[in-house]
N, C-alpha and C positions, 0 to 999 in steps of 0.2 A: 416545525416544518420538515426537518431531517426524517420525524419519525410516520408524517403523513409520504412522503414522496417513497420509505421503504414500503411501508402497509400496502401501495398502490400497486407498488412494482409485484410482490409479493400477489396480490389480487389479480396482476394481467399475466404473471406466468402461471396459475392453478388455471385460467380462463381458457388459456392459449394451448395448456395441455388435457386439458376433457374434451378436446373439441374431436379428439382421436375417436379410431374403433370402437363402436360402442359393444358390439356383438363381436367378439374374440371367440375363437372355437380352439379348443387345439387340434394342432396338426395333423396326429396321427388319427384323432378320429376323422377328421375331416379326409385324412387319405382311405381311409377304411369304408366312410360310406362313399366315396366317389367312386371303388373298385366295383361295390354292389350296384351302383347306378350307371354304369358302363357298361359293364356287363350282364346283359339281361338276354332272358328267353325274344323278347324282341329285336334287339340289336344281333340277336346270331339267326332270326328269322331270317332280316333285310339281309345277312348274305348273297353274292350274288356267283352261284357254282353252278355245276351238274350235277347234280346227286342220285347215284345208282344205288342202287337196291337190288339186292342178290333176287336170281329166278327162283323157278319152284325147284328147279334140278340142283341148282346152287342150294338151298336151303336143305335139300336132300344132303348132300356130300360134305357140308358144314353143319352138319349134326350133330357129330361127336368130334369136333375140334370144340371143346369145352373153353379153353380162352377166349377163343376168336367170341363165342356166343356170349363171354363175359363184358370182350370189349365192345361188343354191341349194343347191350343194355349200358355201358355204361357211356358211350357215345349217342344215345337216347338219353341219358341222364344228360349230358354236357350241352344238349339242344335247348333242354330246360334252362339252363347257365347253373348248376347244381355242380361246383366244380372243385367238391370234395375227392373226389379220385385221386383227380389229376394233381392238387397241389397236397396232396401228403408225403409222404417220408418216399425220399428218391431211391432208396434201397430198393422197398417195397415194388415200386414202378418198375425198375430195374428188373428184379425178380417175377413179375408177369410179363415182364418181357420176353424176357431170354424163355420162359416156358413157352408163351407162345409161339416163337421162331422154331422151336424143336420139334412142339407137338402139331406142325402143318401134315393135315394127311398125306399120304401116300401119292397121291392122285390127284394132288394138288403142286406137290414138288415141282416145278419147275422154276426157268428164273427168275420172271418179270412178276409172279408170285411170290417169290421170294424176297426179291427186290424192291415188292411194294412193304413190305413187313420190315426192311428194313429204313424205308421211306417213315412207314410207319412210327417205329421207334423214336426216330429223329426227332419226328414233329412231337410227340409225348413227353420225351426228355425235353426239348427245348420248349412247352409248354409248362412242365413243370418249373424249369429255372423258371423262365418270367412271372409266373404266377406267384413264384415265394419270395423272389429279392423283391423289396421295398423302391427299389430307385429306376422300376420299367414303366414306360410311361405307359397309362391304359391303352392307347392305339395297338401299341404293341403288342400288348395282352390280347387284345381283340383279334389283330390278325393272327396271332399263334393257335388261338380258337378255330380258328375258319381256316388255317393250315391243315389241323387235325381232321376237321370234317371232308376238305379236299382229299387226306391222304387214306382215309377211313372208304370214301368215296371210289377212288382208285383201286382200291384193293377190292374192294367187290367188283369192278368193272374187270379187274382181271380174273376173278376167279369166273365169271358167267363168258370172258371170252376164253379160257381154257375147258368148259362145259363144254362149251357151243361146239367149238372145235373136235373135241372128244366125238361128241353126237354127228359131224358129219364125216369125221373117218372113219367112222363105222358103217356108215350107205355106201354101197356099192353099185358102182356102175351095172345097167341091165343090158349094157351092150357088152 
């Protein structure tokens, strides 16, 4: 009898514990594909911003700012959600950074241009952090995304209203 009531017991705790998780995944994969499935070319479409787009006279005068043309392709890259740039080596980011701040045309110097590059910066660094620490929730991620695009956004709005401006101090009154 002793040894039927162990066998039994025995049989209702193996019963009681298969009745768990059947599909276990680990973790870190499972955090690795929910980054790729939050972050997509459609999740940064549904954004909802202004987005400016440099003029033809703007596209003229940012010709040979060689950075700024880089950070353009590659904030066309980050539309796609392709957001190798942004999360590699912080140095590296750093260093097209500080290039781009230096190498702002001539004709472009002023401050709310300058101002926006350094808005700029911000949001790229602080996209980078999130992107690489393990423990930001995707939301977050997402909006650092669509900060970038806001501050990318802003900085051509300034450079077509510093154009603009150029091009009407130049008309002179006929009277």
């Amino acid at each position: 009898m002793n040894i039927r009531f162990s066998l039994i017991c025995i049989v209702l705790v193996l019963v009681m514990n298969c009745k768990g998780d059947q599909n276990t995944t680990d973790p870190v994969e499972e955090n690795a594909s929910n980054q790729k499935d939050v972050i997509t070319a459609r999740a940064i479409e549904n954004f909802k911003f202004t987005d400016y787009v440099l003029s033809a006279n703007g596209e003229s005068v940012v010709a040979n700012w060689d950075k700024y043309q880089e950070l353009a392709i590659q904030v066309s890259y980050l539309r796609k959600a392709d957001l190798t740039f942004f999360n590699g080596d912080k140095t590296l980011l750093k260093g097209f950074i500080d290039t781009l701040k230096m190498k702002i045309p001539d004709t472009l110097q002023t401050n709310a241009i300058v101002s926006r590059t350094v808005i700029m910066e911000t949001t790229l660094l602080r996209l980078n952090e999130n992107l690489t620490l393990d423990n930001i929730q995707d939301s977050l991620k997402l909006q650092s995304v669509k900060e970038v695009l806001v501050a990318f956004s802003n900085l051509n709005y300034q450079i077509n209203k510093k154009i603009e401006k150029d091009i009407y101090d130049q008309i002179e009154s006929e009277f």
